[in-house]
C-alpha positions, -999 to 999 in steps of 0.1 A, spaced: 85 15 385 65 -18 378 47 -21 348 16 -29 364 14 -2 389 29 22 355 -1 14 334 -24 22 360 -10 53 370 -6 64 332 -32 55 318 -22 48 285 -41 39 260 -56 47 228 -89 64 238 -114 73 217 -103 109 226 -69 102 217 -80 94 182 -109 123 176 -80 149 188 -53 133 161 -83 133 135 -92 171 142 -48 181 139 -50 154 103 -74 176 86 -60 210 103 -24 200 90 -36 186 55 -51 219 49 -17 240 55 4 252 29 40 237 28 61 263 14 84 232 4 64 214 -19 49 248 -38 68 235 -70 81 197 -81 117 210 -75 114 218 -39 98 182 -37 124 168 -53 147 188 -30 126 167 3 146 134 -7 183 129 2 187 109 -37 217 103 -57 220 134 -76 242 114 -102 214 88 -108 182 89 -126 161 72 -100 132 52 -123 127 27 -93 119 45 -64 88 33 -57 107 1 -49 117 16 -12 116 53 -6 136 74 4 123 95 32 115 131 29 126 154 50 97 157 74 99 121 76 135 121 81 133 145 108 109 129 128 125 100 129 157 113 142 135 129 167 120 100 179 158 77 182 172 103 197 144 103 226 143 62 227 182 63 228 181 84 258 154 63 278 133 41 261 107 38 285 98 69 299 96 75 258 76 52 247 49 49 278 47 89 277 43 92 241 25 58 228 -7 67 231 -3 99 211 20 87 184 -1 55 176 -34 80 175 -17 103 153 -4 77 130 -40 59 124 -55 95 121 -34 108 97 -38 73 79 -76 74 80 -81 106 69 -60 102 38 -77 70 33 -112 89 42 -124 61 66 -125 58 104 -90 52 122 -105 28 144 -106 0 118 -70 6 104 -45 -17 114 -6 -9 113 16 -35 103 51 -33 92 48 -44 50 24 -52 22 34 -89 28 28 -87 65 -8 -75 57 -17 -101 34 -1 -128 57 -23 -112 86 -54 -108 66 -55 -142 46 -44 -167 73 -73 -151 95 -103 -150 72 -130 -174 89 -144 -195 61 -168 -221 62 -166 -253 45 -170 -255 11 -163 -220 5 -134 -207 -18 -107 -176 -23 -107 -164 -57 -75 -148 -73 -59 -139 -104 -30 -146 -122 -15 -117 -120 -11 -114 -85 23 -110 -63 46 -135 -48 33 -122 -13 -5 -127 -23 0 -167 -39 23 -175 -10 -2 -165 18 -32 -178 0 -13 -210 -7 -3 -216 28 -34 -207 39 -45 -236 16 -19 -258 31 -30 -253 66 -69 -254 58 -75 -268 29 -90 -241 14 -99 -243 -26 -78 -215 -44 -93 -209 -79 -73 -180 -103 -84 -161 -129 -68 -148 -159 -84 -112 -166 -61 -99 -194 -41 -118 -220 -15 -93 -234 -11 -69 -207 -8 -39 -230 -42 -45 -247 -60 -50 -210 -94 -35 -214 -119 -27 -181 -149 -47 -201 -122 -74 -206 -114 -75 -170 -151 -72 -156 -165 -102 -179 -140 -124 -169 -144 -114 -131 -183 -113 -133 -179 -153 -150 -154 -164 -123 -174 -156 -91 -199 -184 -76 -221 -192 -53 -193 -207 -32 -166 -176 -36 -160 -163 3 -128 -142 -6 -120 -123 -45 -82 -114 -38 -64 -85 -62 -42 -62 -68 -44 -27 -77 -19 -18 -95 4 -52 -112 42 -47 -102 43 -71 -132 27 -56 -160 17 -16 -151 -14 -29 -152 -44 -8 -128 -73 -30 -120 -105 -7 -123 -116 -16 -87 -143 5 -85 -159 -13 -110 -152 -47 -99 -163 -36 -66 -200 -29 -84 -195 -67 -101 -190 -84 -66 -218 -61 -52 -239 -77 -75 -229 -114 -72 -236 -108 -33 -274 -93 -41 -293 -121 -26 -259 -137 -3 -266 -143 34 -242 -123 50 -220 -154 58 -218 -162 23 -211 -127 9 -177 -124 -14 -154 -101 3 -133 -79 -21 -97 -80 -9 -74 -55 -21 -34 -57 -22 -29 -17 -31 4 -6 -29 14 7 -58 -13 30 -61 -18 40 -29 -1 72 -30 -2 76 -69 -35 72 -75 -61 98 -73 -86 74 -55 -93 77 -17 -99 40 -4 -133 50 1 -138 53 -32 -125 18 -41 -157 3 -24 -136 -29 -16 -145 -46 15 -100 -48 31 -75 -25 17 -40 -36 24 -6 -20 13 27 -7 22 39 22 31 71 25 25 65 29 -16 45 58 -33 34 71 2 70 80 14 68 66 50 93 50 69 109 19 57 93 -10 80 55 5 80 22 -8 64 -13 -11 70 -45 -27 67 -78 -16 65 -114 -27 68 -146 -23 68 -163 -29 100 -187 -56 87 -159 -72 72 -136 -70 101 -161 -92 119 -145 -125 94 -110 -114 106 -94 -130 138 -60 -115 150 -29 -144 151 -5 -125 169 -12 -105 196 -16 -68 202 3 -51 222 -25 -22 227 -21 -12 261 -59 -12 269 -61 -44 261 -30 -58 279 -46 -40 313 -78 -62 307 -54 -89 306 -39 -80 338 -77 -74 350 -67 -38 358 -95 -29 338 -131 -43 330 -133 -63 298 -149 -41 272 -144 -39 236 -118 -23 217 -118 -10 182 -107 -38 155 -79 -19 142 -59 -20 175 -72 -54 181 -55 -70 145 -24 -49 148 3 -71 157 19 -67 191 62 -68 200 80 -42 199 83 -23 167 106 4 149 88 32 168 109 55 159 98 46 123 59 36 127 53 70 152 70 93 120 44 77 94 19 107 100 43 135 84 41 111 51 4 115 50 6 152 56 32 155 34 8 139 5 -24 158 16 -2 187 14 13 182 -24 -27 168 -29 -37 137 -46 -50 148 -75 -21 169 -85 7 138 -75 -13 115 -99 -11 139 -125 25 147 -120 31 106 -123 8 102 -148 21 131 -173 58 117 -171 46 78 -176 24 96 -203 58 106 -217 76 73 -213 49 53 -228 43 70 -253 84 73 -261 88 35 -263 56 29 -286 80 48 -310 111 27 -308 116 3 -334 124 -29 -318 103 -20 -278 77 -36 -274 56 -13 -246 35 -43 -225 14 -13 -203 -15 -2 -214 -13 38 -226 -46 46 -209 -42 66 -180 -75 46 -167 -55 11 -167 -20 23 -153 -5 42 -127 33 49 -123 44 13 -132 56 9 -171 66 -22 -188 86 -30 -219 108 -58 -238 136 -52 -262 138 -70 -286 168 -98 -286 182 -82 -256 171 -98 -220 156 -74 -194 184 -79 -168 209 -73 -193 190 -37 -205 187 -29 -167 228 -32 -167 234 -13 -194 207 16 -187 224 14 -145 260 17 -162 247 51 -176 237 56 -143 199 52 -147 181 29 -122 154 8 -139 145 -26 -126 132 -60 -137 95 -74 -128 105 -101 -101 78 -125 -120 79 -154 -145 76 -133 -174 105 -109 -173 99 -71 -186 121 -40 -181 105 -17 -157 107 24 -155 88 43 -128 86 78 -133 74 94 -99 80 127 -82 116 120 -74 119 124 -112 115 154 -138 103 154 -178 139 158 -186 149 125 -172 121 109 -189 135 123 -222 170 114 -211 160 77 -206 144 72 -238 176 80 -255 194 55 -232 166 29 -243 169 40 -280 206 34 -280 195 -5 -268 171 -12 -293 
């Protein structure tokens, strides 16, 4: 059949219905019970991981949990059997229920979430299509990713846009929230479009109080024209989905993360949020492949406008059989409940942290304050290099990692792929290197 005369006759595209119906089955399904996740053992039981390991790096890419899993196979086994009748019957659905489950996590409106493939696609997205006018600057920290400084700087290339970093901590460990407001509060001018961050530092464990900075950019924007107001820009993977904070709650103005990390989605997904106000900065680079819109391009419908969301989420065909499986993450999380995942994470990095401070010879480099870290913890051994501990801790078959940064730390992530006894069995390993 020819796709023209197929668009028409199906109609697809991602109504307004379509998303208020996927929003009403969200909160239905997030209230339900799942006798699998009852106790951490069955959750643990969710993920196909290497019984033999210690996994203290999963947050680097998950493993899919069985909901997941199973939805995916799902969805290639349809798309292997006919592609198109798949995707052109099931599109509309699978996208709505994907930036429903999303937003409702989240607790905003699906219509200004964006999917995207990665963190890094997200920031790439966001940064390069932030109008600015001239004159006016991105702020950023030191502290920030490889992904963040490499789309800000070739956004600086292409524009000649004035980056300006700030340092907010010194020693990581000894961070402090009044620490990191001053500095923010001192750093911010008249001429500051754009404050880019990160939640949670891959590099340090360290979690930005975002809340908080939200209230300091608030105020530098008191008496801001609207075209000159700073727009808080959050990179928030690593704590969305260990974090007991709803991206509402962050009061940021774009929220962008993976969600292939603590969330448990399929590898290959991500997102991007906004507020609407702030969306209204934003201009798409690649082009959607929302089916409303391409009918207005084939003038089988009226112009008219579409929600942002759709509009900035990049077009081409994707892993649908990975972005349309997303959802069960989110109801797998609302399930297990937020509050009760970060405690889980925190408790164990509790333990960790608290473990190393006791070793003669580790130096812990994340602060112990639950307030300032999430599941991310950093350490140095003394006269023994971080890649070389991260051999010797793999060769007894525990996974830790090293911070891909220029300062070089032994990391251990604790999550719920991971029990109290492990946490005690690692220390020992550690001890033994000290």
């Amino acid at each position: 059949m020819h796709r023209r005369n197929f668009l028409i006759r199906a109609g697809q595209t991602l109504s307004a219905a379509a998303l208020a119906s996927a929003f009403e089955r969200a909160h239905a399904l997030s209230a339900l019970p799942n006798p699998e996740s009852q106790d951490w053992e069955s959750v643990r039981a969710l993920f196909n991981v290497d019984p033999q390991i210690i996994q203290m790096s999963a947050f680097f890419l998950a493993s899919h949990p069985k909901p997941v899993r199973d939805t995916i196979e799902e969805h290639r086994r349809a798309l292997d059997a006919n592609a198109i009748d798949y995707i052109y019957a099931n599109d509309e659905k699978c996208e709505a229920a994907v930036c429903a489950a999303a937003a409702h996590y989240m607790e905003v409106e699906p219509g200004d979430v964006a999917l995207t493939d990665s963190t890094t696609m997200g920031l790439g997205l966001l940064y390069s299509s932030l109008k600015l006018s001239p004159g006016q600057e991105i702020l950023t920290t030191t502290h920030d990713h490889y992904s963040t400084e490499t789309s800000l700087r070739l956004r600086a290339e292409r524009t000649g846009t004035n980056i300006r970093r700030v340092n907010l901590y010194d020693d990581p460990e000894n961070a402090s929230s009044a620490q990191i407001l001053d500095r923010l509060s001192k750093v911010i001018t008249p001429k500051t479009r754009v404050v880019a961050v990160t939640w949670v530092h891959s590099c340090s464990g360290v979690k930005l109080p975002i809340a908080q900075m939200a209230e300091v950019v608030k105020k530098a924007n008191a008496n801001r024209a609207e075209n000159d107001r700073a727009l808080l820009c959050v990179d928030g993977v690593h704590g969305f989905g260990s974090v007991n904070q709803s991206v509402n709650d962050l009061g940021c103005d774009f929220f962008i993360s993976g969600c292939h990390k603590w969330i448990f989605g399929p590898r290959g997904t991500g997102l991007v949020w906004g507020k609407p106000e702030a969306w209204r900065v934003a201009h798409a680079t690649i082009p959607t492949f929302d089916l409303e819109a391409y009918e207005m391009w084939m003038n089988v419908k009226p112009q008219a406008p579409i929600p942002v969301g759709r509009i900035m989420s990049p077009g081409g065909f994707h892993a649908f059989e990975h972005r349309w499986s997303l959802h069960k993450a989110f109801e797998l999380h609302q399930q297990l409940g937020r509050a009760r995942v970060e405690q889980r994470i925190n408790q164990q990095n509790g333990q960790l942290k608290e473990g190393l401070s006791k070793l003669p010879g580790v130096r812990l480099r994340t602060p112990m304050s639950p307030e300032l870290s999430a599941g991310i913890t950093c350490f140095e051994i003394k006269g023994l290099a971080p890649d070389a501990a991260v051999q010797k801790l793999r060769a007894q078959n525990i996974v830790a990692s090293v911070t891909p940064y220029k300062t070089l730390y032994v990391r251990l992530s604790p999550s719920l792929l991971t029990t109290p006894e492990q946490v005690d069995q690692t220390l020992a390993a550690v001890k033994n290197l000290a």
